[in-house]
N, C-alpha and C positions, 0 to 999 in steps of 0.2 A: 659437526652434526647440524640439521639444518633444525632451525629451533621451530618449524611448522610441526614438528612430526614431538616436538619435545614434549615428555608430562608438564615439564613446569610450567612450560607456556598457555598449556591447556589451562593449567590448576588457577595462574595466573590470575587471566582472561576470564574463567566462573566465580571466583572470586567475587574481582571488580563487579559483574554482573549482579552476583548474590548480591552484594553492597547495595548497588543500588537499584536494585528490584524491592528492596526494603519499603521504600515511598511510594511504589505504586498502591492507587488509590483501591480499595475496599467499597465491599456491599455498598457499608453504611454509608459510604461516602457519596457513591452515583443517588443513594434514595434519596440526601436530604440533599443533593443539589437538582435532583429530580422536581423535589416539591420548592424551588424557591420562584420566584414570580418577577423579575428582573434581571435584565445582563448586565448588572454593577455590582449586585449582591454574589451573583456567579463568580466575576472578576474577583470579587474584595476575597469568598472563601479559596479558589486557588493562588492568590496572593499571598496566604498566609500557608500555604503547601509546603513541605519542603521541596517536591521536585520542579514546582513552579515560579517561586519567589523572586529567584535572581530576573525572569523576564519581566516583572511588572515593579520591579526598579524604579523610584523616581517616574512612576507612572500615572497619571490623575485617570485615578478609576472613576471618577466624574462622568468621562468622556467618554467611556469604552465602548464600542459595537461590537457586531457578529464578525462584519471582517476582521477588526482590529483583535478580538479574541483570538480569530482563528489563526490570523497571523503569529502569535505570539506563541500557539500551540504548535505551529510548523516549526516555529523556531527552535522550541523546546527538543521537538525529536530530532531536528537536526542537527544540534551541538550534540544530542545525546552518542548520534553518530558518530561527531566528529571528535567527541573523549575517546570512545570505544578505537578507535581511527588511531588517534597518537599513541594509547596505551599498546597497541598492538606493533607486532614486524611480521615481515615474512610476507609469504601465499595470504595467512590470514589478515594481516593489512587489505592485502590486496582486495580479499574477499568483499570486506567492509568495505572498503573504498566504493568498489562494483555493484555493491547491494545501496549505495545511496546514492549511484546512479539516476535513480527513479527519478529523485529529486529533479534531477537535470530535463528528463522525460515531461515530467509533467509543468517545468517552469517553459520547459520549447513550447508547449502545445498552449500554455499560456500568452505567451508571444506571438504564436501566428494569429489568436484568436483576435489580440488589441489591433493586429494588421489585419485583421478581416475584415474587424468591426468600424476601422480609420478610431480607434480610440483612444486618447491618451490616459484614459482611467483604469491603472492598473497597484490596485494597491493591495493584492495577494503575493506571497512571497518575496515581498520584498528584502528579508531579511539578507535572500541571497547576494544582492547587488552591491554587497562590498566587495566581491570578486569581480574585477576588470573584464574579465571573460563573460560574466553573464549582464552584466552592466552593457557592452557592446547588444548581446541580444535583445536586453533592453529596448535600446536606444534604437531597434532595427525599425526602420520604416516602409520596408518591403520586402514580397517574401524571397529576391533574390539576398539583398543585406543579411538578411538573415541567418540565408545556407550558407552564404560567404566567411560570416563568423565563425560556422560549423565546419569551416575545412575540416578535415584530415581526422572527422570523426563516423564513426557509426552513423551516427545521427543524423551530419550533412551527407551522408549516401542515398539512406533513405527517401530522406527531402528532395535530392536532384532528381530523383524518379519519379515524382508526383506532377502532376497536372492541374498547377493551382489556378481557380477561375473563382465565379463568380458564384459556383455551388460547392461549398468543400464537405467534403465527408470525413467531420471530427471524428467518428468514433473509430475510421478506416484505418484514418492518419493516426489515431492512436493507436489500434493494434497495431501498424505497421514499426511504429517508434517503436513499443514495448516489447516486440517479437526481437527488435536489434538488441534490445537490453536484456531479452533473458537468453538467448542466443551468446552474447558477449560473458556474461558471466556462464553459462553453461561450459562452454568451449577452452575458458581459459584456465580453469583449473579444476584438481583432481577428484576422483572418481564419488568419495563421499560427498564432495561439495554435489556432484550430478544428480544424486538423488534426491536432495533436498531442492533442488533447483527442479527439475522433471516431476516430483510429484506436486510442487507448487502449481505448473503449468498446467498438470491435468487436472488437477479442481478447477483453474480460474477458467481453462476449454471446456467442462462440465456446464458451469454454471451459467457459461456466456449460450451455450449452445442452449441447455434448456429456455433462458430467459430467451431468445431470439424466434425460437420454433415452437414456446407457448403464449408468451405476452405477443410476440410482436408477429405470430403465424407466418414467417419466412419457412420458405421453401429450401431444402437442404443447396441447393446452389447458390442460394442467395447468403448462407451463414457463413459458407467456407471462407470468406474474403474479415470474416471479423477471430478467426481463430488464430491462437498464437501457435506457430511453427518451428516447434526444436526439432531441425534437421536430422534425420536418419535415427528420431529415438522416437518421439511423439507423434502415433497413428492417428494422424488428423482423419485419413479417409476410411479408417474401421470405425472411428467415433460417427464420423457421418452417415458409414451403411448405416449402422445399430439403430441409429436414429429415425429411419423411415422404417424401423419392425413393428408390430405392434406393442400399444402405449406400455401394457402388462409388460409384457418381453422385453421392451427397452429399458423400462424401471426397474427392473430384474437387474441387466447386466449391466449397470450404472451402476447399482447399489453395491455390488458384488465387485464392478471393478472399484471403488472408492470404498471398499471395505466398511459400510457402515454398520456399526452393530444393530443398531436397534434400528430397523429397516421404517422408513415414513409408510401411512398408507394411501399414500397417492402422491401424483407429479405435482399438487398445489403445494403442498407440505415443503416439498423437495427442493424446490422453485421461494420459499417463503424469503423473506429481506433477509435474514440471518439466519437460516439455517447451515450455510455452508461454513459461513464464519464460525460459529458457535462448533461446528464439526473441528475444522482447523485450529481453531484455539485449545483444544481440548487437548489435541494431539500435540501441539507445540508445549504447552504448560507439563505435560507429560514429560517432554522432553527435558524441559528447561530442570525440571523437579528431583531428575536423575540426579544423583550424587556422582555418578562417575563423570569428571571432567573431562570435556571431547571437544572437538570442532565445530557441534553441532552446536551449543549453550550459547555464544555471542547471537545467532540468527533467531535462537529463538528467543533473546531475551527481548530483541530489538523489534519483532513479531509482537511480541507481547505487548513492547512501550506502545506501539503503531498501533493496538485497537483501543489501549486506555485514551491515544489523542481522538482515534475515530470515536469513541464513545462519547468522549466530550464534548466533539463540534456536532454529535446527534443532541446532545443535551441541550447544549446552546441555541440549534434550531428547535428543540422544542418549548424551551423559556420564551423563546422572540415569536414564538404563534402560540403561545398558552394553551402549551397541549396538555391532558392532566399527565401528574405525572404515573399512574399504570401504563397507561401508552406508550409514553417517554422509557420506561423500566423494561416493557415488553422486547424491544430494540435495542436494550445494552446486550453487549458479547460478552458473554462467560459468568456472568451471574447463574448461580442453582436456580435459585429459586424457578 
């Protein structure tokens, strides 16, 4: 029997989750680190966390900054990953394995940027550079070294097809990376995983397209090169007609294709910092809430850990510019209030 398809493995796998979804942080917790007025007192109350503690270990909270936080915050979700990782076998290893991929995505694009910039100062994620493999990209000091590391990967494909100079287009070269990583995970496994992965895509093509063709007033030719591209599923060029309809008519069949219940009344609303998130968490925590053990509960539990770190490292930037904290609250994801 293959144990992907097994109850127990499911029941398993929600389990572990349930377990430890127990720690994730509450209301009360974002308000009273909302209102604290230093990143040592921030340090010192998730210190004493249980989901946090083991990182600030032997750590002089003395010392701590916003990098050094955030570092310790990537850290956290990425062992989180990689418990979830050994606990698992099967497709769903595999799955996990593929969903922390990102990781990998966003440490390359960290790397070309210290090669862009001739910089040796790279002290975000460092956590990962116990691995010899990313230690090599590390240590790259040009963007051929780089790709060269990246043999026989997705990643170094992409990269050999760029035309890197003296103008690079970070956010290109991101969708182009990103487009291989949800591509990779889309393509390699089965049919429920497709749907969680495909309707991922069309919120993050949503949202990029809005922000592009209202903040930044690009031209539908000009957006198509920032969209992400699941081959023969994701209608990049219906999203693009729909997009030069009128504003009314396009807000219409956005709304309708993304299913929102309570419909915004206008493209600022729709377009706001967290609206989309606050959409997608809702629907994941939905998920996650179900009692019936599935496939789906590991993604979204891991969804879920992923906006508690995103919320924190908004927290942290707003302690380090003293912003109050309503503003700072306005910005957390998935709070009622």
């Amino acid at each position: 029997m293959n144990i992907m398809n097994s109850p127990f493995q499911y029941s398993s796998i929600y389990a572990k989750c349930r377990a430890m979804s127990a720690s994730f942080l509450k209301e009360n917790d974002y308000i009273y680190l909302s209102k604290l007025t230093d990143l040592k007192d921030v340090a010192n109350y998730l210190s004493e966390h249980d989901s946090y503690s083991k990182e600030f270990k032997n750590i002089d909270l003395s010392k701590v900054n916003r990098n050094f936080l955030e570092q310790i915050l990537n850290k956290n979700i990425y062992d989180t990953y990689t418990k979830l990782y050994i606990f698992t076998t099967g497709d769903l290893q595999k799955f996990i394995g593929a969903m922390k991929d990102k990781y990998e995505v966003d440490f390359i694009l960290k790397c070309i940027l210290k090669i862009h910039k001739k910089s040796n100062d790279f002290t975000e994620t460092h956590f990962l550079i116990n691995n010899p493999r990313y230690e090599n990209l590390y240590k790259s000091s040009s963007y051929q070294e780089l790709i060269d590391h990246l043999d026989n990967t997705v990643y170094g494909k992409v990269l050999k097809n760029i035309a890197f100079d003296e103008e690079i287009d970070i956010v290109h070269m991101e969708t182009l990376l990103y487009n291989a990583y949800y591509n990779k995970l889309y393509y390699s496994y089965n049919q429920d995983d497709k749907k969680i992965i495909a309707a991922k895509v069309l919120i993050e093509n949503v949202q990029r397209l809005l922000r592009f063709k209202y903040n930044f007033k690009l031209e539908t030719n000009q957006i198509y090169p920032y969209l992400i591209n699941l081959k023969k599923f994701d209608k990049i060029d219906k999203l693009l007609e729909v997009s030069n309809l009128p504003e009314d008519k396009f807000f219409e069949i956005i709304a309708k294709r993304l299913k929102i219940p309570n419909t915004p009344e206008n493209i600022s609303e729709l377009i706001s910092a967290n609206y989309f998130d606050n959409l997608i968490y809702k629907r994941i925590k939905k998920i996650f809430l179900d009692p019936v053990p599935s496939f789906e509960k590991p993604f979204a539990f891991l969804s879920l850990k992923e906006y508690e770190v995103k919320n924190l490292i908004h927290i942290i930037e707003g302690v380090r510019y003293n912003i109050s904290p309503d503003v700072i609250l306005k910005y957390i994801v998935g709070l009622e209030g």
